[in-house]
C-alpha positions as CSV (number, residue, x, y, z in Angstrom):
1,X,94.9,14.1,-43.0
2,X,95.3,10.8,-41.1
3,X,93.5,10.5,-37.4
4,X,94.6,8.5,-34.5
5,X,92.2,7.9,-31.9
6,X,93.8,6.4,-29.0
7,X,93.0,6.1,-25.2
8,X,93.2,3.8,-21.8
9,X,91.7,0.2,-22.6
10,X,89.2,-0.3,-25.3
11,X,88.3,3.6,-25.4
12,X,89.5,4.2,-29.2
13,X,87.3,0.9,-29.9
14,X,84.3,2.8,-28.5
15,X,85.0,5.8,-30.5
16,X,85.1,3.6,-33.6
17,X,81.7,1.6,-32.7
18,X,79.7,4.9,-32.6
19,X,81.9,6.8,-35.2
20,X,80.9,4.1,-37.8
21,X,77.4,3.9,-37.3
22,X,77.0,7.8,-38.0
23,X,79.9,8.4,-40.2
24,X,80.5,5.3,-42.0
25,X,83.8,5.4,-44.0
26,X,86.6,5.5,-41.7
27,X,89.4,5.0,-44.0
28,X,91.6,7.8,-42.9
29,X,91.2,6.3,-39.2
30,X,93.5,4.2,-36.9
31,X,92.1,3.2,-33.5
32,X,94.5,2.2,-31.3
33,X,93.4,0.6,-27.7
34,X,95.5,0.1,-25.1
35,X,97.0,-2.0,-21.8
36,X,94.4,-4.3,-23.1
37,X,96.6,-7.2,-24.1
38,X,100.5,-8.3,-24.2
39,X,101.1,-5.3,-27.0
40,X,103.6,-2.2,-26.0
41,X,101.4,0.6,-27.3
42,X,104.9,1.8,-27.8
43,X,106.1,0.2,-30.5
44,X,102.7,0.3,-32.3
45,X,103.0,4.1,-31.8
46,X,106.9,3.7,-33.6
47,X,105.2,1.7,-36.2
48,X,102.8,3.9,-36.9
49,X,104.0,6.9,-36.9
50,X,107.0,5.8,-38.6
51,X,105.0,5.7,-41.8
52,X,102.6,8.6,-41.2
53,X,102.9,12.0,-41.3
54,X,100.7,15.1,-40.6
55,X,98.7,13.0,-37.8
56,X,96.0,14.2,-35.7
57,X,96.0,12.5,-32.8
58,X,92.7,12.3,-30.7
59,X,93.4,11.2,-26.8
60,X,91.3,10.1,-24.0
61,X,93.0,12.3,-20.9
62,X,95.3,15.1,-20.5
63,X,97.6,13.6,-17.4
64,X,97.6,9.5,-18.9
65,X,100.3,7.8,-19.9
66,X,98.5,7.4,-23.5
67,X,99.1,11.2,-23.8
68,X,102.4,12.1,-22.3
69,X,103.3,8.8,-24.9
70,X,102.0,10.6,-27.9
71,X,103.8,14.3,-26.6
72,X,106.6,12.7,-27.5
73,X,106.1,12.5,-30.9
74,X,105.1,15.8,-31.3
75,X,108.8,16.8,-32.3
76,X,109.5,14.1,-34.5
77,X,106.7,13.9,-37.2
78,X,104.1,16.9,-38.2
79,X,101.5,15.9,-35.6
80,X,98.6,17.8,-33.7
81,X,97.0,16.6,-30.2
82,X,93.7,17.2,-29.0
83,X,92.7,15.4,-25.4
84,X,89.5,14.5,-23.6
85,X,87.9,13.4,-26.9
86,X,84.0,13.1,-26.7
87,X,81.9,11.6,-29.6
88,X,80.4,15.4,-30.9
89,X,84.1,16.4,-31.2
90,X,85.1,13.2,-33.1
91,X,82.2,13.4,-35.4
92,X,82.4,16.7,-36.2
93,X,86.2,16.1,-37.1
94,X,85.0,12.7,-39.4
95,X,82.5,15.3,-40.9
96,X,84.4,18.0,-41.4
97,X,87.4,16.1,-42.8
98,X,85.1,14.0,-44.8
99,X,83.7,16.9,-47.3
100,X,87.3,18.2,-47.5
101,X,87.0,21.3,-45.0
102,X,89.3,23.2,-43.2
103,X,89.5,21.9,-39.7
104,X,89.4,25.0,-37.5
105,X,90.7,22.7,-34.2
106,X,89.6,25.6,-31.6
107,X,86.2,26.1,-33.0
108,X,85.7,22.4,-33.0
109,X,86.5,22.1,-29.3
110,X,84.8,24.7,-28.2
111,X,81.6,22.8,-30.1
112,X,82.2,19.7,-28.5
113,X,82.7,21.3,-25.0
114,X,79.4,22.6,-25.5
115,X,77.7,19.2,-25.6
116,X,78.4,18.1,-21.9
117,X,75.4,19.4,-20.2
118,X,73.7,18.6,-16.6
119,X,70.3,17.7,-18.4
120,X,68.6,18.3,-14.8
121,X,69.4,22.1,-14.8
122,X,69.2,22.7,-18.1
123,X,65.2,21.3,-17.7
124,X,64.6,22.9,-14.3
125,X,65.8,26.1,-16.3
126,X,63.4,25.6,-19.1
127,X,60.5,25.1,-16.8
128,X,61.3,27.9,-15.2
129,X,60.9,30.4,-18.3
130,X,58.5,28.4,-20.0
131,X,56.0,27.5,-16.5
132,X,55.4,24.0,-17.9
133,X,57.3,20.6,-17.2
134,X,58.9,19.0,-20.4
């Protein structure tokens, strides 16, 4: 399965910066920044998905223009969307696609939802059942 990472500016280029570093091998990977230069995102999204099919497409924010750009797609070519990508959800997709699993795209969202924590109340909690500061 191809990936698309694409968001607002130079999100996707982000993404790819950390995804590297942990993942390495990011051959089945586009990252596509945009309103960053002189480029229609457009077009490169005609290009693109003009020769790929069976797409996941990884977005920054539900309501953006990136997003409602990408819906339209959705139609045309065998695609699947998944907004308000985090770094735990991209690297678990990487991961998972990597050693040839099954992505189960619910499960892996619920995972990455999981990792945005308020650190503060998840310590105060801590030292409250444990009676020692961490």
């Amino acid at each position: 399965m191809k990936i698309l990472v694409i968001g607002h500016g130079r999100f996707a280029e982000g993404i790819k910066s950390v995804a590297n570093i942990i993942v390495g091998d990011l051959s089945e990977v586009t990252f596509m920044n945009t309103f960053v230069d002189d480029i229609d995102f457009h077009v490169e999204l005609d290009n693109y998905f003009s020769k790929n099919n069976n797409v996941l497409v990884l977005t920054d924010l539900f309501g953006g223009s990136v997003n409602q750009a990408i819906i339209q797609y959705i139609t045309k070519v065998n695609i699947n969307i998944i907004t308000g990508i985090n770094i735990p959800l991209i690297l678990e997709i990487l991961l998972s696609n990597t050693i040839g699993n099954d992505l189960d795209f619910r499960q892996i969202i619920s995972s990455a939802k999981e990792q945005i924590v308020f650190v503060n109340d998840m310590l105060e909690n801590l030292n409250n059942e444990e009676g020692e500061l961490i």
